[in-house]
Chimera marker file (.cmm) of the C-alpha trace (Angstrom):
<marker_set name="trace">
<marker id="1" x="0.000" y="0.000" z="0.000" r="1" g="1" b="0" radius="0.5"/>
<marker id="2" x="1.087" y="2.985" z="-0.960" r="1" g="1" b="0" radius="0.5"/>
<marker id="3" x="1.810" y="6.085" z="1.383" r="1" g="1" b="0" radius="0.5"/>
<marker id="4" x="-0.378" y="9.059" z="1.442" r="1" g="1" b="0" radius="0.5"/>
<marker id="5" x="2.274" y="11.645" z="0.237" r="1" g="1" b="0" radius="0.5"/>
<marker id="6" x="3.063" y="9.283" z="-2.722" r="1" g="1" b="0" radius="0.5"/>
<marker id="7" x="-0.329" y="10.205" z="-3.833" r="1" g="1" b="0" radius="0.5"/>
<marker id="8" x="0.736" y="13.917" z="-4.222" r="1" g="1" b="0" radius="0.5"/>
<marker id="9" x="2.233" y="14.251" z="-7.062" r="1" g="1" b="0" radius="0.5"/>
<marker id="10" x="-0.502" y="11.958" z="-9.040" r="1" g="1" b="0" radius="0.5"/>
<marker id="11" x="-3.297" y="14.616" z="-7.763" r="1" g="1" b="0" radius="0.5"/>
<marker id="12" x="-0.805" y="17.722" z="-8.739" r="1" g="1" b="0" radius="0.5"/>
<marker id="13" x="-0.476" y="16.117" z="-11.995" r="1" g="1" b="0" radius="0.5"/>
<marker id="14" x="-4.447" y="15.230" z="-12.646" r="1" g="1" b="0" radius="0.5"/>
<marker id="15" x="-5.180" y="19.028" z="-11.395" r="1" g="1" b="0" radius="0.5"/>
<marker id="16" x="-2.394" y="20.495" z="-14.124" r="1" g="1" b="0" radius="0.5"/>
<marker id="17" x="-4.286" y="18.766" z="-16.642" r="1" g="1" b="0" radius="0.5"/>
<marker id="18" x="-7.249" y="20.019" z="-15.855" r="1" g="1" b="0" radius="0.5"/>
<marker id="19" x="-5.833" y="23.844" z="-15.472" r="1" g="1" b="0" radius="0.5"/>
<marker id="20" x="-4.495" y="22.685" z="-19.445" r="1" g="1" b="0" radius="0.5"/>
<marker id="21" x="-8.651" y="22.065" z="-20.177" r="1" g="1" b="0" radius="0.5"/>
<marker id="22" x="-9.872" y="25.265" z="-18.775" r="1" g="1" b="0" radius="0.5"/>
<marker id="23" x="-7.162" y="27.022" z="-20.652" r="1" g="1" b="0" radius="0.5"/>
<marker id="24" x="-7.740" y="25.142" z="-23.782" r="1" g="1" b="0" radius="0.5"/>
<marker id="25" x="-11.943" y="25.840" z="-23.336" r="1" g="1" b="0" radius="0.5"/>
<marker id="26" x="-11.903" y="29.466" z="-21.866" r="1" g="1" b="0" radius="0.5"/>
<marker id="27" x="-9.601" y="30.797" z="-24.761" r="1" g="1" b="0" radius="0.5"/>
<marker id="28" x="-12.355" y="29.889" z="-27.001" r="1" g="1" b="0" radius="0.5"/>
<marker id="29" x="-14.766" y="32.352" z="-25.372" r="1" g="1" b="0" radius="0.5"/>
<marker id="30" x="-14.360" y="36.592" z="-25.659" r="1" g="1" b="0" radius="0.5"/>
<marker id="31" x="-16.938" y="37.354" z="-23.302" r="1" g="1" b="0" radius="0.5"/>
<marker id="32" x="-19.242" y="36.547" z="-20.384" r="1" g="1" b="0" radius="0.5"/>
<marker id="33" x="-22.120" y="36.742" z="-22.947" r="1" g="1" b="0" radius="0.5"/>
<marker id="34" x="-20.172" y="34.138" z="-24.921" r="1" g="1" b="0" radius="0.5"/>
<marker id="35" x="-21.196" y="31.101" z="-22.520" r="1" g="1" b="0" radius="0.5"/>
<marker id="36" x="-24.989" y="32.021" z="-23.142" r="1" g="1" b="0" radius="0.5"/>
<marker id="37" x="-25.059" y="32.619" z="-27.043" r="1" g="1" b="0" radius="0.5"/>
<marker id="38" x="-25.142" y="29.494" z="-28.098" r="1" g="1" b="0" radius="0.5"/>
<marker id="39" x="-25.761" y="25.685" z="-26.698" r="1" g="1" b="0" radius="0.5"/>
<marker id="40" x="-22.292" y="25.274" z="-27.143" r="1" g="1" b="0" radius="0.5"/>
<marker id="41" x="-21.021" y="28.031" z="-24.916" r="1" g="1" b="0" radius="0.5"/>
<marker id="42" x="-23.393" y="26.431" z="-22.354" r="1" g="1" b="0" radius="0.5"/>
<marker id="43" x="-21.607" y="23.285" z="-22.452" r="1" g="1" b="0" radius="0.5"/>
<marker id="44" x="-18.155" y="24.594" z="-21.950" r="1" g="1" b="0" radius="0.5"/>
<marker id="45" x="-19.300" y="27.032" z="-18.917" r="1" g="1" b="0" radius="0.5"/>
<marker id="46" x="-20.688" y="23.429" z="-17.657" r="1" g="1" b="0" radius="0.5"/>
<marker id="47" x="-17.330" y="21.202" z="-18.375" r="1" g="1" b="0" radius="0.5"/>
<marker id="48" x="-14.845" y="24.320" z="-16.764" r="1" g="1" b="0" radius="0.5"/>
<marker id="49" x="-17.039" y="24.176" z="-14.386" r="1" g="1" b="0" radius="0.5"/>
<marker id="50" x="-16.737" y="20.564" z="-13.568" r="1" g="1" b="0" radius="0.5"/>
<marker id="51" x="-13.005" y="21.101" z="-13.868" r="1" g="1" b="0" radius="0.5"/>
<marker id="52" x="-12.768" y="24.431" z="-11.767" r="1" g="1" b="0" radius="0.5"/>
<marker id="53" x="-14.703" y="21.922" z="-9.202" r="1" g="1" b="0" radius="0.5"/>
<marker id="54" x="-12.095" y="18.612" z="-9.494" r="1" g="1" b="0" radius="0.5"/>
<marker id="55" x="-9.467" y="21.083" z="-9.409" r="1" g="1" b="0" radius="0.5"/>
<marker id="56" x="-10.963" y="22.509" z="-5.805" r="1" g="1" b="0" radius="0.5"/>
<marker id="57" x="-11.734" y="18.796" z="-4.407" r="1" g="1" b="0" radius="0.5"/>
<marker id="58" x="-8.319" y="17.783" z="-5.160" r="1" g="1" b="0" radius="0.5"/>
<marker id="59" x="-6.630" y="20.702" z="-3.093" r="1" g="1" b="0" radius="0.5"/>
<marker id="60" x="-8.748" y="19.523" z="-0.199" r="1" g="1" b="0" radius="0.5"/>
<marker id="61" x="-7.834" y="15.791" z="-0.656" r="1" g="1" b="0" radius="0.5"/>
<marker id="62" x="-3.841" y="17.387" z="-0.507" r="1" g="1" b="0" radius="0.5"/>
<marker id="63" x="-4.886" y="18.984" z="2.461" r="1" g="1" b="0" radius="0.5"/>
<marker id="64" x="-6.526" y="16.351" z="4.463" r="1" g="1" b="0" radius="0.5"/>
<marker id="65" x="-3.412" y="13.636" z="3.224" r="1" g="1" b="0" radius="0.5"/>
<marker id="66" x="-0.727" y="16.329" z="4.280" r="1" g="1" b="0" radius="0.5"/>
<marker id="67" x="-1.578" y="19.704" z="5.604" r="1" g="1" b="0" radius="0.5"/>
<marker id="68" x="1.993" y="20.596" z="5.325" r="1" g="1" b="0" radius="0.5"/>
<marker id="69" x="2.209" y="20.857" z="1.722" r="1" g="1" b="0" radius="0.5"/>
<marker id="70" x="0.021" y="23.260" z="1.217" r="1" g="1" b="0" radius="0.5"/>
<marker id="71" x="2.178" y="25.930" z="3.720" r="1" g="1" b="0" radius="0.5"/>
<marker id="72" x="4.922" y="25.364" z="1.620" r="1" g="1" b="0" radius="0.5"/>
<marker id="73" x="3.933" y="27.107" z="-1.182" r="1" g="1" b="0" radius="0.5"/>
<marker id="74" x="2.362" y="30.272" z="0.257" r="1" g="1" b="0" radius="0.5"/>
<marker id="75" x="2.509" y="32.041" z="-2.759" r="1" g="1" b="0" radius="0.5"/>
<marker id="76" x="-0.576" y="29.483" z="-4.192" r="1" g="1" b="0" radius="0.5"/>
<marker id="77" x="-3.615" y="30.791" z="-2.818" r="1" g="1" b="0" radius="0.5"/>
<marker id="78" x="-5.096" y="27.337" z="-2.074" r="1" g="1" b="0" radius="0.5"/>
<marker id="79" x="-7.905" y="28.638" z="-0.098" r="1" g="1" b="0" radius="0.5"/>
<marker id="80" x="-9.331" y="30.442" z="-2.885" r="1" g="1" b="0" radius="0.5"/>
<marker id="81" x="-9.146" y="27.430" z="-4.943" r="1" g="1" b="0" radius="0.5"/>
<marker id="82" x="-11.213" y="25.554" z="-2.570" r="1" g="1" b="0" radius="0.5"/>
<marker id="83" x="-13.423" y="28.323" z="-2.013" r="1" g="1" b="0" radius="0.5"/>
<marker id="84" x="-13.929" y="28.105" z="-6.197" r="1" g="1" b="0" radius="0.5"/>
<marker id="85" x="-15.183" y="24.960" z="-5.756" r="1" g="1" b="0" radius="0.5"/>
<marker id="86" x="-17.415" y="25.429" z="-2.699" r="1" g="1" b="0" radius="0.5"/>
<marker id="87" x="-19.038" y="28.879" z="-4.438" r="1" g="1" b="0" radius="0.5"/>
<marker id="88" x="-20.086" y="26.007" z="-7.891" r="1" g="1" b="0" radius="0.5"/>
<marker id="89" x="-21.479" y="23.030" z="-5.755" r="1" g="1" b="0" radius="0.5"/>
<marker id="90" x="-22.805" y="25.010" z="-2.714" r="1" g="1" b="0" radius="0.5"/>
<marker id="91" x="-23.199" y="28.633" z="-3.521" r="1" g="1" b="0" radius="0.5"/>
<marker id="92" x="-21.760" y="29.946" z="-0.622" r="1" g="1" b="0" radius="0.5"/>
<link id1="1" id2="2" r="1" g="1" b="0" radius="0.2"/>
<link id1="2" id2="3" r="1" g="1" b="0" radius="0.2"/>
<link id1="3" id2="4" r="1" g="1" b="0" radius="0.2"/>
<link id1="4" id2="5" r="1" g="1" b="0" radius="0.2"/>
<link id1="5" id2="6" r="1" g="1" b="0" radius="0.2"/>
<link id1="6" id2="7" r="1" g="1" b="0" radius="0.2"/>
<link id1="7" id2="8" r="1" g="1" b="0" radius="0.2"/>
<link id1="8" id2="9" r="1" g="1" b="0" radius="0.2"/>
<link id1="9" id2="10" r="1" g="1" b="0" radius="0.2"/>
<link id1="10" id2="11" r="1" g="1" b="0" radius="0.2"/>
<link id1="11" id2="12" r="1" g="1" b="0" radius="0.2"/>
<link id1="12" id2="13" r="1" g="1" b="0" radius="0.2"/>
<link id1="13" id2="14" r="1" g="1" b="0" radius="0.2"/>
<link id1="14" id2="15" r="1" g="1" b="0" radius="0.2"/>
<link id1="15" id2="16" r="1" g="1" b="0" radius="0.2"/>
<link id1="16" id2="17" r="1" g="1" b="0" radius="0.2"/>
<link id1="17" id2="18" r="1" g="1" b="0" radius="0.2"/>
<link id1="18" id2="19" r="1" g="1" b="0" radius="0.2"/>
<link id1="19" id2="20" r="1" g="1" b="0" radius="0.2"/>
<link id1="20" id2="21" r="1" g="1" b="0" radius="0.2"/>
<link id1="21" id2="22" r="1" g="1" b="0" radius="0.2"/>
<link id1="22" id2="23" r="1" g="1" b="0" radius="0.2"/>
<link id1="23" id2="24" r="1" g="1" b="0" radius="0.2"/>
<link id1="24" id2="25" r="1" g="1" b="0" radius="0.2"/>
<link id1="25" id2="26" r="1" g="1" b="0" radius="0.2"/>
<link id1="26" id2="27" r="1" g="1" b="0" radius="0.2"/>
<link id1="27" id2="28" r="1" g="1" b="0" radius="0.2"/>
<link id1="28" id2="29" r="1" g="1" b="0" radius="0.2"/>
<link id1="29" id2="30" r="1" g="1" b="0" radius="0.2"/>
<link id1="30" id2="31" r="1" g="1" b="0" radius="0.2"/>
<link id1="31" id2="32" r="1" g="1" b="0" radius="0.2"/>
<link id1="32" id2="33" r="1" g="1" b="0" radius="0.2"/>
<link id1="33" id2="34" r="1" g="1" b="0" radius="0.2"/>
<link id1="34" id2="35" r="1" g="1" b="0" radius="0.2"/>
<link id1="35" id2="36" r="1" g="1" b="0" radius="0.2"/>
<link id1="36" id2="37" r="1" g="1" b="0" radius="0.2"/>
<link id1="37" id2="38" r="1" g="1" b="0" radius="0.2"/>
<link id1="38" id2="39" r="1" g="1" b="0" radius="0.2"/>
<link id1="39" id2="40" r="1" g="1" b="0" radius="0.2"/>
<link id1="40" id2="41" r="1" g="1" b="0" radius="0.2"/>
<link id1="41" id2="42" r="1" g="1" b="0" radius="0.2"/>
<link id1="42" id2="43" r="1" g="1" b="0" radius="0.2"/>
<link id1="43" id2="44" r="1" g="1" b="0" radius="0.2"/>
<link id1="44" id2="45" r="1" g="1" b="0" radius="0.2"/>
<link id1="45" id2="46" r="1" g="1" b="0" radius="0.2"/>
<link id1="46" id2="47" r="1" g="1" b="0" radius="0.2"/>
<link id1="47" id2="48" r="1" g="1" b="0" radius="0.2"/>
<link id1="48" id2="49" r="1" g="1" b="0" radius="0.2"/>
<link id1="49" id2="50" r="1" g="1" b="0" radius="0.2"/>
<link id1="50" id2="51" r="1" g="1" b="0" radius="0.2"/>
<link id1="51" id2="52" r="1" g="1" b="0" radius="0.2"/>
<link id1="52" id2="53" r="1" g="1" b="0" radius="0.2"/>
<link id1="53" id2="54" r="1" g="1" b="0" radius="0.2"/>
<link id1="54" id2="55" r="1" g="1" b="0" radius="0.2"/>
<link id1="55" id2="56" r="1" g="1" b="0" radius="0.2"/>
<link id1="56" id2="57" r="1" g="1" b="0" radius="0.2"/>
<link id1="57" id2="58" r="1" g="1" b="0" radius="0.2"/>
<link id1="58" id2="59" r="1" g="1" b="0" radius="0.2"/>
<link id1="59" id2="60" r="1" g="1" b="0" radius="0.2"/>
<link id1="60" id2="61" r="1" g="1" b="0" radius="0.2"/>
<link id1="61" id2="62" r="1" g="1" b="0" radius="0.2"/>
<link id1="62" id2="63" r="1" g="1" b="0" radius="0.2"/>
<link id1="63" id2="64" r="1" g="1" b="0" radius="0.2"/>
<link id1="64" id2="65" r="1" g="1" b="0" radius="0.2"/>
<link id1="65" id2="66" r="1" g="1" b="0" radius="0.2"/>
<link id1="66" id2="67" r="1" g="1" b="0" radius="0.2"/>
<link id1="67" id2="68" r="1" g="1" b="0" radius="0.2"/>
<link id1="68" id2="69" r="1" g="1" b="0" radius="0.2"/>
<link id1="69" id2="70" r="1" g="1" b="0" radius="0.2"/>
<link id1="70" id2="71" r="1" g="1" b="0" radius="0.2"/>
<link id1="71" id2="72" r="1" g="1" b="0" radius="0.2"/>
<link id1="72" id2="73" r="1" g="1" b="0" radius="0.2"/>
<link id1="73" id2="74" r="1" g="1" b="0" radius="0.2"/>
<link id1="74" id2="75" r="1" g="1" b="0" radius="0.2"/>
<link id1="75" id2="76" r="1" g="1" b="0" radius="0.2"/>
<link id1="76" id2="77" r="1" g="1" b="0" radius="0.2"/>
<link id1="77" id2="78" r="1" g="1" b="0" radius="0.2"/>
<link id1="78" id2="79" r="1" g="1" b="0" radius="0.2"/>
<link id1="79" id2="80" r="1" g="1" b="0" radius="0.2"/>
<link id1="80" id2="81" r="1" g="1" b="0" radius="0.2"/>
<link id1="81" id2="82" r="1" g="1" b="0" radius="0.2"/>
<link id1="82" id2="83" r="1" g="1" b="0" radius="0.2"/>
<link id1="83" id2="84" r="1" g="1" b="0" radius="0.2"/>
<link id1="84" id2="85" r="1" g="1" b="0" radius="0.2"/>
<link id1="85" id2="86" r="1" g="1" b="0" radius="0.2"/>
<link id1="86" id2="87" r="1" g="1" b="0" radius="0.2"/>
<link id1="87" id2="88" r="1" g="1" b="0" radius="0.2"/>
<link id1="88" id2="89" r="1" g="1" b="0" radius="0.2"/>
<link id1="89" id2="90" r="1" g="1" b="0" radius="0.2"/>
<link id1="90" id2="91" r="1" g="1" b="0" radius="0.2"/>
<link id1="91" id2="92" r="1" g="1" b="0" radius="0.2"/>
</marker_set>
C-alpha cells in the first residue's frame, strides 16, 4: 500500500491537466455573454465548471493527506481554490 504523500504528485499532476482544459476551453470564449449565445457556450461554462470543481476537491484531498504541503507554497492561494469549488457546488 502505498503512502499518502506518494499520492501527491498523481493529484498535482491530474489538477495540471485540468488547469491545461480550462485554458484550452476558456480561450475559445471573448466574453461573459459568450457562454450564453449558443448551446455550445453552455456546455463549456458546464465542463470548466466541472473542472474548476475537481481542481478545488483535489486541493482539499492534498490537504486532508498532508496539511503541510500546502504551507509550503504560500505564494498558491489554495484557499481560494477551494473556495472556487465550494461557491459552484454550494453557492456559498
Amino acid at each position: 500500500m502505498s503512502e499518502p504523500n506518494d499520492l501527491i504528485p498523481d493529484i498535482l499532476h491530474n489538477i495540471n491537466d485540468s488547469i491545461k482544459l480550462v485554458e484550452q476551453r476558456i480561450s475559445k470564449i471573448s466574453s461573459a455573454v459568450d457562454f450564453m449565445k449558443e448551446p455550445e457556450g453552455v456546455k463549456l461554462l458546464d465542463s470548466i465548471s466541472m473542472r474548476l470543481q475537481f481542481i478545488g476537491e483535489s486541493v482539499r484531498k492534498i490537504e486532508k493527506t498532508d496539511q503541510s504541503f500546502l504551507l509550503r507554497y504560500p505564494e498558491i492561494e489554495w484557499y481560494k481554490i477551494i473556495n472556487i469549488r465550494n461557491f459552484i457546488s454550494h453557492h456559498y
